[in-house]
C-alpha positions as CSV (number, residue, x, y, z in Angstrom):
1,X,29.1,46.3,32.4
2,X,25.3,45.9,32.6
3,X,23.2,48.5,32.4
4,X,19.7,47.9,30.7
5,X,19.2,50.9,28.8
6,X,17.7,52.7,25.4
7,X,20.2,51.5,23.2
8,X,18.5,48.4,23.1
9,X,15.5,49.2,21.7
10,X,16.8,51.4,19.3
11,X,18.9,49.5,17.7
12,X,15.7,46.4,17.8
13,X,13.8,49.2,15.6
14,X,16.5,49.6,13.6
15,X,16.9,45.6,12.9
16,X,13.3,45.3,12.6
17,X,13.1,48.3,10.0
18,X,16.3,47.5,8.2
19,X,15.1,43.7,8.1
20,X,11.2,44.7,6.8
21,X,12.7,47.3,4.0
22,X,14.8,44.6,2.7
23,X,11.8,41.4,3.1
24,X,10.5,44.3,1.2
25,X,12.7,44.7,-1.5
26,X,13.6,40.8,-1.6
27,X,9.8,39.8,-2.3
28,X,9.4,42.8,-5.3
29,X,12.2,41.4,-7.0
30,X,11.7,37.7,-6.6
31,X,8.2,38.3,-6.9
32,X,7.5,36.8,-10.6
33,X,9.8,34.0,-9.8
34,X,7.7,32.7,-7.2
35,X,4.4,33.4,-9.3
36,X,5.4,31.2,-12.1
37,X,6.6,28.6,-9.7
38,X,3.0,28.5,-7.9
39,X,1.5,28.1,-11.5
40,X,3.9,25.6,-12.2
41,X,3.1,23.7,-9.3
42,X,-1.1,23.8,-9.9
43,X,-1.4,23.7,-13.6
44,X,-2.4,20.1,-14.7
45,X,-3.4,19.0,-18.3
46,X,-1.7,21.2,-21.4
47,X,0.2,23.4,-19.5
48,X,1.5,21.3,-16.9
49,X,5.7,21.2,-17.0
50,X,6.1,24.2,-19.4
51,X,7.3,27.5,-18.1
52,X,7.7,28.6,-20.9
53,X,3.8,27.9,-21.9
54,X,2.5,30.0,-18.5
55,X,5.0,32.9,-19.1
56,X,3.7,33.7,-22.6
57,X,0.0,32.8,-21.2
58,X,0.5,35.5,-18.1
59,X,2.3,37.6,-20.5
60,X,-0.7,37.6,-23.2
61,X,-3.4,38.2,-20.8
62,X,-1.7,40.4,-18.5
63,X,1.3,42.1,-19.5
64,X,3.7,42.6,-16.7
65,X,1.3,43.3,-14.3
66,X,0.2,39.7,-14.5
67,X,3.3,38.7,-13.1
68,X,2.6,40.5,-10.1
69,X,-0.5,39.2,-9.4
70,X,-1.0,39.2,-5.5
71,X,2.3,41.1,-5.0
72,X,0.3,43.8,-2.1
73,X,-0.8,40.6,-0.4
74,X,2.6,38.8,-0.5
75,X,4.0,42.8,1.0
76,X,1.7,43.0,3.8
77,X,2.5,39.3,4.5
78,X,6.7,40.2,4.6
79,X,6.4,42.9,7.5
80,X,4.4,40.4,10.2
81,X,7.1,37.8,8.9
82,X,9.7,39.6,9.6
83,X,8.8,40.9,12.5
84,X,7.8,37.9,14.2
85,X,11.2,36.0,13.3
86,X,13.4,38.8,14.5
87,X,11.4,39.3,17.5
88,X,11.6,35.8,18.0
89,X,15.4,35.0,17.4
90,X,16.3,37.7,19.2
91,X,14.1,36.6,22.5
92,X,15.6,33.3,22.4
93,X,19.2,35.0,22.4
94,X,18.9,37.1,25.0
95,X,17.1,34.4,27.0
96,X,20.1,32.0,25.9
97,X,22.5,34.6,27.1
98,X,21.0,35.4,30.0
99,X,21.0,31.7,31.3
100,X,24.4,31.1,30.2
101,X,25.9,34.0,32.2
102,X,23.6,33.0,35.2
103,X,24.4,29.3,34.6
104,X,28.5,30.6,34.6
105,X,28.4,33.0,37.4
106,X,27.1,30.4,39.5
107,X,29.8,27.9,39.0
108,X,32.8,29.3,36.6
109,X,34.9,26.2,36.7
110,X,32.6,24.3,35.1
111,X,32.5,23.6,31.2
112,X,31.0,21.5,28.5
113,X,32.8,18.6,29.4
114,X,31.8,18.1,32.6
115,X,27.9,18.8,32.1
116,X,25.5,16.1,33.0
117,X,23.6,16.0,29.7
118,X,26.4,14.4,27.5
119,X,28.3,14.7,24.7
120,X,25.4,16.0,22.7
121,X,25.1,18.7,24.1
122,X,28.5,20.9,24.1
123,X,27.9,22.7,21.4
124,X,25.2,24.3,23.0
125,X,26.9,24.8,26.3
126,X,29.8,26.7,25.0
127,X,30.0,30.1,26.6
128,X,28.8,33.3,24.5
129,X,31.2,35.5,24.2
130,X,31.6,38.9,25.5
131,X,29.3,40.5,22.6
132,X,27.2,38.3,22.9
133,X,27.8,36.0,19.7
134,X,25.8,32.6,19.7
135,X,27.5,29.0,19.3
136,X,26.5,27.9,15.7
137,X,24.1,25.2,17.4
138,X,22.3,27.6,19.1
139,X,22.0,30.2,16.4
140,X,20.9,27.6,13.7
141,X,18.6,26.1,16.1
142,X,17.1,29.4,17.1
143,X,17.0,30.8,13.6
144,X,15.1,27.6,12.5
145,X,12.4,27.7,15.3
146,X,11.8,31.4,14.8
147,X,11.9,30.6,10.6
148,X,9.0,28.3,11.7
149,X,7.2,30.2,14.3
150,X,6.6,33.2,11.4
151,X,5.8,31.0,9.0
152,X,3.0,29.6,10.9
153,X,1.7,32.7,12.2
154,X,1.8,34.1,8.4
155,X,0.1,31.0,6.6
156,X,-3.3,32.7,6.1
157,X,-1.7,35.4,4.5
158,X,0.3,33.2,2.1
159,X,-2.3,31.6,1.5
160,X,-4.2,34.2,0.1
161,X,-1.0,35.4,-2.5
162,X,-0.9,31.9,-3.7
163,X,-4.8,31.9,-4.3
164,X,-4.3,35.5,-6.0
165,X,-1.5,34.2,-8.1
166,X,-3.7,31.0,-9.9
167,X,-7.7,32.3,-9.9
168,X,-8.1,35.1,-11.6
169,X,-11.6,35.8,-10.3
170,X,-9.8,37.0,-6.7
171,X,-8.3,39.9,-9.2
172,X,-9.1,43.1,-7.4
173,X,-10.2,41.7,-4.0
174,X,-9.5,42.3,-0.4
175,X,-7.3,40.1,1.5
176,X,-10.5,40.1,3.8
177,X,-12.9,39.1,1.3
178,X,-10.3,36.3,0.1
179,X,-10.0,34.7,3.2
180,X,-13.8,34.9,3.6
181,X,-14.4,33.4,0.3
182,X,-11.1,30.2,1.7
183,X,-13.5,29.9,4.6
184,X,-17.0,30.1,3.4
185,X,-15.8,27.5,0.4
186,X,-13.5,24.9,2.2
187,X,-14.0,25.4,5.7
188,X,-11.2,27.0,8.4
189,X,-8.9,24.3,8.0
190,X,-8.1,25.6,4.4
């Protein structure tokens, strides 16, 4: 049956906790990966196209600490990110569920086939079944939005590790100060 109880939220915290330790883990280990792409992508002139050019160049000035530049940042930045998109996906499943066992209970005989809105849309009318598992549609479609929804909600943030990782004058600075500096320099729309 029903029942709307504590298990719920427990097992929410432990999704959200189990979700933010790996984020975690995923970003420390891809971390210099996606440093030496972001120099990739801004270096013009000499260095442009050679990876092999801004390895040794981090490497020199550096050591391996260089290729962590703006990992704290890019950290801070994977728990809100997480958060949000769990939070997210897992408001638009409920919701989902909720409607489609409201939308069921009020009329049991009918099915995708006979729905107004078309071919188009059975694979989002296709009933959820008993635990609650999504049709593809709607899981790849809620999984995208929520993606999205994080991403944007996270931008300054990622912003800041990308500055980090290409001006070496930001070494040692406050995510604060950084995005004071993005604002006072380039305006909010930065």
């Amino acid at each position: 049956g029903g029942g709307g109880g504590g298990g719920g939220g427990h097992k929410g915290l432990v999704s959200l906790t189990a979700g933010g330790c790996a984020g975690l883990a995923a970003t420390t280990v891809s971390y210099p990966f996606d440093l030496l792409r972001t120099r990739l992508a801004t270096n013009t002139g000499e260095m442009a196209g050679s990876l092999s050019r801004i390895t040794t160049d981090v490497w020199q000035s550096s050591g391996i600490r260089g290729f962590y530049r703006g990992l704290p940042t890019a950290l801070i930045g994977i728990v809100p990110y997480i958060a949000i998109q769990l939070s997210a996906f897992e408001l638009m499943k409920v919701t989902f569920i909720k409607l489609q066992r409201q939308r069921w209970l009020a009329d049991p005989t009918k099915d995708a086939k006979s729905s107004r809105i078309g071919a188009s849309a059975r694979g989002w009318s296709k009933k959820v079944d008993e635990r609650g598992t999504l049709p593809v549609v709607a899981s790849s479609a809620f999984g995208a939005i929520a993606g999205g929804v994080s991403k944007i909600m996270t931008l300054p943030l990622d912003l800041c590790k990308k500055r980090e990782q290409v001006d070496l004058a930001l070494r040692g600075k406050s995510i604060a100060n950084i995005m004071a500096r993005i604002v006072r320099t380039e305006g909010v729309s930065a």
